[in-house]
GUMIGU-752369 format. One record per residue (C-alpha): residue in three letters; z, y, x. Coordinates in pm, 1 decimal. Each point is the difference from the previous one (the first is absolute). Example, Ala and Ser with C-alpha at 12.3 -4.5 7.8 and 13.67 -1.06 7.14 Angstrom:
<recs>
resn|pz|py|px
ALA|780.0|-450.0|1230.0
SER|-66.0|344.0|137.0
</recs>
This chain:
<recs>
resn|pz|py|px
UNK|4877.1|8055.0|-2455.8
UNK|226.0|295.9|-155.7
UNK|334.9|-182.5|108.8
UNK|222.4|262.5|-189.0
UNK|-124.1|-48.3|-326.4
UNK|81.6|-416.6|56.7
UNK|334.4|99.6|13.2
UNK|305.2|41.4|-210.4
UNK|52.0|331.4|-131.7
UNK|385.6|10.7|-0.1
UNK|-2.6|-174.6|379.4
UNK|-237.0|302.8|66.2
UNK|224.6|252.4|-109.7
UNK|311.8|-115.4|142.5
UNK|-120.2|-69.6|293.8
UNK|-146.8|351.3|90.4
UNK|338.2|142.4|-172.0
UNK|207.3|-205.0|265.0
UNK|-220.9|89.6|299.0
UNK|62.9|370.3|-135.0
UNK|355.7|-35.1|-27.5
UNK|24.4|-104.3|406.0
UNK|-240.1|263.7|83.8
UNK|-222.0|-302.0|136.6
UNK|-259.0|177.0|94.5
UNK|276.4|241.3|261.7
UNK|151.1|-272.2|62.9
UNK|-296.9|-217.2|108.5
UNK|-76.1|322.4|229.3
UNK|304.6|-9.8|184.9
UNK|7.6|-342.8|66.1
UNK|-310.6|44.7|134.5
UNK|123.8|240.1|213.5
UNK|292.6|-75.7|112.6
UNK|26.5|-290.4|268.0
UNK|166.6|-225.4|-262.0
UNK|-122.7|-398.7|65.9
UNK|-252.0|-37.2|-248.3
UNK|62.7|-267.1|-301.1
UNK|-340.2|-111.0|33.6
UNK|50.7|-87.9|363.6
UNK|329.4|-139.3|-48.3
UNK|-117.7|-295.2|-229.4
UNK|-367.3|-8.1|253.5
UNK|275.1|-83.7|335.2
UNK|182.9|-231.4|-252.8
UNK|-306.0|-165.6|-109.8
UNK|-231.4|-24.5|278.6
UNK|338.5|-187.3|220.5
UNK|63.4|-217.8|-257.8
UNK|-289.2|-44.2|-257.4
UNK|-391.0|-88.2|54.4
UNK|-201.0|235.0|-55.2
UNK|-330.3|-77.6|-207.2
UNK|-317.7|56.9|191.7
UNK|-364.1|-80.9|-58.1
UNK|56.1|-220.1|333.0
UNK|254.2|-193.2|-85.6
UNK|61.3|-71.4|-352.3
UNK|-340.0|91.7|-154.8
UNK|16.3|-132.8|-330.9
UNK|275.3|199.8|-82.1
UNK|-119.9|281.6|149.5
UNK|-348.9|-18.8|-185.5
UNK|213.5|-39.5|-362.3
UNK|197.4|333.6|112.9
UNK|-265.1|184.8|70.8
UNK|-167.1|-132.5|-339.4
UNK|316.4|75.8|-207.4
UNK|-94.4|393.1|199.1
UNK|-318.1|8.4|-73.9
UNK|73.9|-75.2|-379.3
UNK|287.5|230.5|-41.5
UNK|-258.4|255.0|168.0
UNK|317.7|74.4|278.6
UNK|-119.0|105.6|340.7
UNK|289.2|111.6|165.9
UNK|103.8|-195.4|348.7
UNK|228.9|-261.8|-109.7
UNK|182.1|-255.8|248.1
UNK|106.4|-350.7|-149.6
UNK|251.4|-175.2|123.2
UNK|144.4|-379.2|-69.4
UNK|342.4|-27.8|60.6
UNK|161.6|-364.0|22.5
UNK|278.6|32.9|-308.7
UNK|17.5|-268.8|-273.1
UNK|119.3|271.5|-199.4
UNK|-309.9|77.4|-308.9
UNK|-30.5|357.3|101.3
UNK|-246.8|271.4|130.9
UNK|-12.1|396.3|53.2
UNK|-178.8|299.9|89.8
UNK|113.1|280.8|256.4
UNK|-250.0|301.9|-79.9
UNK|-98.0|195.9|301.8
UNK|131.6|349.3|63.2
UNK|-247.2|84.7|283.6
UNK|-332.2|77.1|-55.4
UNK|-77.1|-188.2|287.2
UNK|176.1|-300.2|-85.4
UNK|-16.2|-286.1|-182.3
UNK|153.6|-154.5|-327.5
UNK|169.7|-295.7|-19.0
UNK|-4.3|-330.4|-221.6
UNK|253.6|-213.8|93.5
UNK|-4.9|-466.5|-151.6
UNK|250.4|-208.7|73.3
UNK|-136.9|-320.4|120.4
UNK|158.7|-199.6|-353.1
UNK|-247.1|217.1|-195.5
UNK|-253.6|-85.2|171.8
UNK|58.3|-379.1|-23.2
UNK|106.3|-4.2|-376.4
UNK|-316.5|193.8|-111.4
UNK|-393.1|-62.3|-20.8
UNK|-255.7|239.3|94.6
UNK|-49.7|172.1|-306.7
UNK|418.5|55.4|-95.7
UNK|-15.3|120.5|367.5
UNK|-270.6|276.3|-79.9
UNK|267.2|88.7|-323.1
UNK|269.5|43.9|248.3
UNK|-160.5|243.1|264.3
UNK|-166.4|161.9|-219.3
UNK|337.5|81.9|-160.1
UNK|112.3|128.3|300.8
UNK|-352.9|202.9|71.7
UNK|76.0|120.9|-387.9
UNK|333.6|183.9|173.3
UNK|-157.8|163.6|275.9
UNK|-279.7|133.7|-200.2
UNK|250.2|143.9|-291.9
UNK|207.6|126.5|289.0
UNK|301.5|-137.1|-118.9
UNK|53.3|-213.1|329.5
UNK|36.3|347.1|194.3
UNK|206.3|144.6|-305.5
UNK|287.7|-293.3|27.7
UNK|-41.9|27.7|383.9
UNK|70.4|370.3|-31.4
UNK|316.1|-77.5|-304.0
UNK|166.8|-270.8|294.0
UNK|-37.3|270.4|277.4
UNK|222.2|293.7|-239.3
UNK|233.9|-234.6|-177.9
UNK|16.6|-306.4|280.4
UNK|335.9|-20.4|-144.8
UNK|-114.3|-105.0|-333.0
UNK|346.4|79.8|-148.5
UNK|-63.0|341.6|116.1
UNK|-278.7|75.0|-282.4
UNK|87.2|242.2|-298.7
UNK|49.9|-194.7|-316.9
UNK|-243.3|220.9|-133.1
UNK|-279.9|-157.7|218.9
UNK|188.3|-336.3|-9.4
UNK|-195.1|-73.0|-320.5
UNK|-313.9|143.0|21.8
UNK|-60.9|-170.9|353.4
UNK|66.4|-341.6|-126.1
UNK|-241.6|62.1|-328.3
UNK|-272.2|175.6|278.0
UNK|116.0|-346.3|215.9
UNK|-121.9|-230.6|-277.2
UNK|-309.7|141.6|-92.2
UNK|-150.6|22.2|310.8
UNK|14.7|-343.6|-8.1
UNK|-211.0|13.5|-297.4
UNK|-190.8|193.0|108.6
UNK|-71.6|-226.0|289.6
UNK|-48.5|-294.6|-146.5
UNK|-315.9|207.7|-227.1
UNK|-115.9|12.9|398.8
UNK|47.7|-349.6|96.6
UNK|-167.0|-163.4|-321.1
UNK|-321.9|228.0|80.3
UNK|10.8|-191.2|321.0
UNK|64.4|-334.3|-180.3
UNK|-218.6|49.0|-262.3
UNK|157.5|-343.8|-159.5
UNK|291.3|31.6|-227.8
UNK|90.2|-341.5|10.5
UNK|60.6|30.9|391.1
UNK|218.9|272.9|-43.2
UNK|186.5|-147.4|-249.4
UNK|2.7|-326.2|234.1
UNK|100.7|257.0|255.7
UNK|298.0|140.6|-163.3
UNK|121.1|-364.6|-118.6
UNK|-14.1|-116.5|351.8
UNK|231.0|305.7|121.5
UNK|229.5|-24.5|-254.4
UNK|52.6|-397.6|-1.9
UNK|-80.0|-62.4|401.4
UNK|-188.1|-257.3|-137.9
UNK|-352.7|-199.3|33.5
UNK|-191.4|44.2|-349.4
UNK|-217.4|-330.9|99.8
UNK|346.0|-132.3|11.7
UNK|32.7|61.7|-390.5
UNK|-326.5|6.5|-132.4
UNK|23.8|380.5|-45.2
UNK|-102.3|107.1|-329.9
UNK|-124.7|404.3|8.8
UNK|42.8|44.5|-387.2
UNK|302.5|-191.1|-33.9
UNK|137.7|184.7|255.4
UNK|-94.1|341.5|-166.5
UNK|139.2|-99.6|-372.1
UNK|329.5|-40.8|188.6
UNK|-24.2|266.6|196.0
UNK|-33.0|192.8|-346.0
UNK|325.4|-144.2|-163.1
UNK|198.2|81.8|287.6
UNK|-154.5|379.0|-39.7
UNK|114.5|-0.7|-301.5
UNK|356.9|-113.4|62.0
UNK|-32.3|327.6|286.7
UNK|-71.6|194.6|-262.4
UNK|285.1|-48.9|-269.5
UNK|253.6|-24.3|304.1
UNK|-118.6|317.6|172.4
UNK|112.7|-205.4|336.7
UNK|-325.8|1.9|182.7
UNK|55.5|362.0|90.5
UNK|311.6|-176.5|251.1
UNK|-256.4|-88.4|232.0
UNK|-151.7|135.5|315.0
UNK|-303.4|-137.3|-78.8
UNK|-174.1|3.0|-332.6
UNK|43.9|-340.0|-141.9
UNK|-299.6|-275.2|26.8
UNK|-31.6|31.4|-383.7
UNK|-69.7|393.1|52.9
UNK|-236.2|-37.6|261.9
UNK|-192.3|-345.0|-152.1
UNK|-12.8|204.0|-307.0
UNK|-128.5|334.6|162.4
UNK|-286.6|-191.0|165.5
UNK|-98.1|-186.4|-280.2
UNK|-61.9|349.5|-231.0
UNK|-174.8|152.8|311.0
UNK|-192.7|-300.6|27.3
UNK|-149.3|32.5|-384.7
UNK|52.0|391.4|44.0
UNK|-304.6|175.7|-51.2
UNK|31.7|182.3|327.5
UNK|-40.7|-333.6|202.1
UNK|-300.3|-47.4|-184.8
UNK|-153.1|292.4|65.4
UNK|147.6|-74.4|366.4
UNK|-184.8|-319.5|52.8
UNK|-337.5|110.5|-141.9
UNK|34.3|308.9|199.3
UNK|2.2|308.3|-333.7
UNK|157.4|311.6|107.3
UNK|387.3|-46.5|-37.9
UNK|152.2|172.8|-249.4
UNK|368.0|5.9|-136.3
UNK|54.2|-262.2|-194.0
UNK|265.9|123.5|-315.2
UNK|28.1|-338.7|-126.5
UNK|86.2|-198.5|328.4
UNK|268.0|266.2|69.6
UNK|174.6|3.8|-318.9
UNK|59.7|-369.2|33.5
UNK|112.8|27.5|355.9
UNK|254.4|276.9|-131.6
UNK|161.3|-238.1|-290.5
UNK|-56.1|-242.6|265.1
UNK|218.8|133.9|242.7
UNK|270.2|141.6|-263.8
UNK|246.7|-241.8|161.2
UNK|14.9|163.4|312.4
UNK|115.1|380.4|-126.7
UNK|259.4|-146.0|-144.4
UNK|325.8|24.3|205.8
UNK|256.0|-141.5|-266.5
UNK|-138.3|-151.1|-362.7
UNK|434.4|32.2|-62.6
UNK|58.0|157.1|-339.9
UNK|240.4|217.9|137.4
UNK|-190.6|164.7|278.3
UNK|-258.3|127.3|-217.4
UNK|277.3|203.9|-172.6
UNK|127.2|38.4|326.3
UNK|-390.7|159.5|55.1
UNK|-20.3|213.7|-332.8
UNK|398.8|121.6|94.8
UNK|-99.0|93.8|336.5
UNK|-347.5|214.4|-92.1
UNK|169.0|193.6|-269.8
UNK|322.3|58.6|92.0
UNK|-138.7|97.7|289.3
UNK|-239.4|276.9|-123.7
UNK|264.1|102.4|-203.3
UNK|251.6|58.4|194.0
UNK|-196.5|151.3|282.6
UNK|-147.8|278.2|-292.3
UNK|291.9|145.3|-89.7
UNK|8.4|250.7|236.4
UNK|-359.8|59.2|-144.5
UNK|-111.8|-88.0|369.3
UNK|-79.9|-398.4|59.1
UNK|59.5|94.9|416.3
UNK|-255.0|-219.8|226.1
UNK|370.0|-188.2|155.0
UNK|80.7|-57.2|-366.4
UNK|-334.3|-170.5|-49.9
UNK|12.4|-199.7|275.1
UNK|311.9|-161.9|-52.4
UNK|-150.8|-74.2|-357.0
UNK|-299.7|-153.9|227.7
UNK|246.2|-197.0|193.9
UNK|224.3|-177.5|-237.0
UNK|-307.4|-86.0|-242.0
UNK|-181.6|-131.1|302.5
UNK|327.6|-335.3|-25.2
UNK|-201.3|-59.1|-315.4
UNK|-345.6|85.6|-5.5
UNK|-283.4|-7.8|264.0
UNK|-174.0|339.3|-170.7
UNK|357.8|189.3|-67.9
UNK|-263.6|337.1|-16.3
UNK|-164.6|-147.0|-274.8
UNK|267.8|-99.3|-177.8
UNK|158.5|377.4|-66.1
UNK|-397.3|113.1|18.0
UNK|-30.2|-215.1|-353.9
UNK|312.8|79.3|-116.4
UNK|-59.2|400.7|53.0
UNK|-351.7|-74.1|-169.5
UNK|141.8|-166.8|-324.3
UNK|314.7|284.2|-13.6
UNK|231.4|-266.0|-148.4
UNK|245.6|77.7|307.1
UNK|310.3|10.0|-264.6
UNK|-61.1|-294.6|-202.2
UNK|-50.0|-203.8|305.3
UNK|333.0|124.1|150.7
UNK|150.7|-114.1|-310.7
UNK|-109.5|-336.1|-58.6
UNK|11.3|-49.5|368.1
UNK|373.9|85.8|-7.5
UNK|59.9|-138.8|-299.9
UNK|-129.7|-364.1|115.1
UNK|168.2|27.6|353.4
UNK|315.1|15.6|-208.1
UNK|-60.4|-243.2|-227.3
UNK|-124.9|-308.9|325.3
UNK|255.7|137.8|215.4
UNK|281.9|255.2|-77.1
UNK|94.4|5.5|372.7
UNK|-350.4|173.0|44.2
UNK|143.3|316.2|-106.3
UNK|164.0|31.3|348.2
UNK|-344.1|46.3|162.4
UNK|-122.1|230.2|-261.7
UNK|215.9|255.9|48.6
UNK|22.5|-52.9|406.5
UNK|-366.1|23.0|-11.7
UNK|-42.1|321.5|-196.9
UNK|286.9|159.6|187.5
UNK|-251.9|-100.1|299.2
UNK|-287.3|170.4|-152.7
UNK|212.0|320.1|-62.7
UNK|106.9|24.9|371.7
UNK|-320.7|-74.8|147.7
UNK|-147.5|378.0|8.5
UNK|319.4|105.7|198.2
UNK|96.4|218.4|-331.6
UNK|242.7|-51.4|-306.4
UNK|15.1|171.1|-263.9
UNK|214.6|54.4|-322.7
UNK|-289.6|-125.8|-247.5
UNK|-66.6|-343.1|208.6
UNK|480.6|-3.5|-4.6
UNK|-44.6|-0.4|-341.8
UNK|-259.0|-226.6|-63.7
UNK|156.9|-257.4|249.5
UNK|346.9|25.4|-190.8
UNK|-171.7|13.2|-345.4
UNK|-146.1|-316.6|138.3
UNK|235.7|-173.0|113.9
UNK|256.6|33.1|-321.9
UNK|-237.0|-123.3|-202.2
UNK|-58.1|-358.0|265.8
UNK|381.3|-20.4|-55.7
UNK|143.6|167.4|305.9
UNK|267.7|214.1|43.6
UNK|-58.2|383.7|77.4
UNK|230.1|-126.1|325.3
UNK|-192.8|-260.8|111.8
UNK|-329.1|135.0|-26.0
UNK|126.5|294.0|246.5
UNK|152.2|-181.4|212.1
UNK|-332.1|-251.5|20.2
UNK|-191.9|351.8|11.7
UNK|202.6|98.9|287.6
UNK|-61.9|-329.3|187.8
UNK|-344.3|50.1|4.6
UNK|41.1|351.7|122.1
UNK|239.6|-100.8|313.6
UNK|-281.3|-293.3|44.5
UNK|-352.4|120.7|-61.9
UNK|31.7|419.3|-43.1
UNK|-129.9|229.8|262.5
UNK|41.5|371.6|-94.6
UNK|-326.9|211.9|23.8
UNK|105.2|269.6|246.5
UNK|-297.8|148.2|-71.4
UNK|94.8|73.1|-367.7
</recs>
């Protein structure tokens, strides 16, 4: 089974651009090294005092169907599981660091009681789908350098929570492979979201899915499913059900050579729209467009965009947009940097006069980031400013705010 090419593209590519970004690879090293208590030991004392552990022994019906969901998901690693008594309809995985060691799948003990065999199999082998894409050990690794969550740079803020959401995805591709039954996983996900029985209310699978589908689309004119930690139920239902009809599950189940399947991942990507979108406000898309290219242009006056410019570019776009890169990227690409300067200024004006404050506070910023001012990016600043309706008076004195504030000479220069 080629498990990379059942995954999601984008979940793919953030994911390895995150593990990048915290050097995970050095970091797993040191921590390896260094005489640091180990996470996966942490949770294994935790667990083993206060859980029961499954074993062949003792509980072997359960152990059989995990070994089964394994075996199917073609996942030979050692993996411990572990029931933990908690009414609470929850479960996790703790990937290994040591080669030595072993992973660990973590049910709490109202999962196990709320769900039949088969919605079982969808739910560890949901959790197997994390430790096989490796994005268990990459949100193990993200908690260990920002444990104070606060702590993490807005410009990462985003793109973990989008990377967050699609691993879940991409785990639930994983733990309908184990199903195999889409009307247990839809059973499955009713069951977690409602707490409830479905023999209790004659549960109907279809029903369930056309509703499922109108409170999509309600997601999707709102924009608000992107508030979430998770990915909504809609999301995920939805995601399954195109996998499940997706020709790569096809060629999955009758065992053809897996091969990337265009269609399938264009509908995941309009799918999943919802979640790249921070704001759907009117005025934070000009807020976006003001941003990129009053950005760029300010920062090439000099002739020189200056890598400290750039990033500060990076950094307030990233309050707006989970790809701020390929936002300038596109608008570099289509060279309508003026016109979208104007019409983003000119609409910012229009919604909101007051925004003209933070337009000129925000290029000023820009100016000051390389640690050099000179007399063209003065001019353009005051030029600027007249023409938002300031006073030559106030925009220096607002210029020299920033300066006592943010400005730190080059002493290099």
């Amino acid at each position: 089974m080629n498990h990379e090419t059942l995954r999601i593209p984008l979940e793919m590519q953030l994911g390895k651009e995150l593990y990048q970004q915290i050097q995970g690879k050095v970091l797993e090293s040191i921590l390896r090294e260094a005489k640091v208590e180990k996470t996966e030991n942490y949770f294994k004392n935790i667990l083993q005092g206060h859980s029961f552990k499954v074993s062949e022994k003792l509980a072997p019906r359960l152990f059989n169907s995990f070994k089964e969901v394994m075996d199917r998901l073609e996942f030979n690693e050692p993996t411990e599981f572990y029931i933990t008594n908690n009414p609470e309809l929850n479960a996790f995985a703790v990937s290994r660091l040591e080669e030595d060691q072993s992973h660990i799948i973590n049910i709490n003990s109202g999962l196990i009681d709320k769900v039949d065999d088969d919605e079982l199999k969808f739910i560890v082998g949901h959790e197997i789908g994390h430790l096989i894409s490796n994005n268990a050990n990459i949100a193990q690794l993200l908690n260990f350098v920002f444990a104070d969550q606060t702590e993490t740079p807005l410009m990462m803020q985003h793109k973990i929570a989008v990377w967050d959401k699609l691993s879940e995805l991409t785990a639930d591709r994983f733990g309908f492979i184990a199903c195999g039954n889409l009307d247990k996983v839809l059973s499955c996900f009713f069951k977690m979201a409602s707490g409830l029985s479905v023999e209790r209310l004659s549960f109907d699978p279809k029903a369930f899915s056309t509703e499922n589908e109108e409170i999509l689309n309600y997601f999707k004119e709102t924009g608000s499913g992107n508030l979430l930690s998770h990915p909504i139920n809609p999301i995920r239902i939805k995601a399954v059900e195109l996998f499940e009809t997706s020709k790569l599950y096809k060629n999955l189940i009758s065992k053809e050579e897996l091969l990337t399947d265009t269609v399938l991942d264009e509908e995941i990507s309009e799918l999943i729209q919802s979640l790249m979108v921070i704001s759907n406000s009117p005025i934070n898309y000009h807020r976006t467009k003001f941003i990129a290219s009053a950005g760029l242009i300010v920062a090439g006056i000099d002739k020189a965009i200056e890598q400290e410019e750039y990033q500060r570019i990076i950094e307030e776009l990233s309050a707006f947009t989970v790809f701020p890169k390929q936002i300038l990227n596109q608008m570099i690409e289509e060279n309508k940097i003026q016109e979208f300067f104007e019409e983003s200024v000119n609409a910012l004006l229009q919604i909101n006069p007051g925004e003209k404050n933070m337009m000129l506070e925000y290029m000023i910023n820009i100016i000051i980031a390389d640690s050099e001012i000179v007399e063209s990016e003065l001019e353009f600043i005051f030029n600027f400013g007249v023409k938002l309706g300031f006073e030559r008076k106030e925009i220096a004195q607002i210029f020299a705010l920033s300066i006592q504030e943010q400005f730190i000479p080059n002493i290099y220069s």
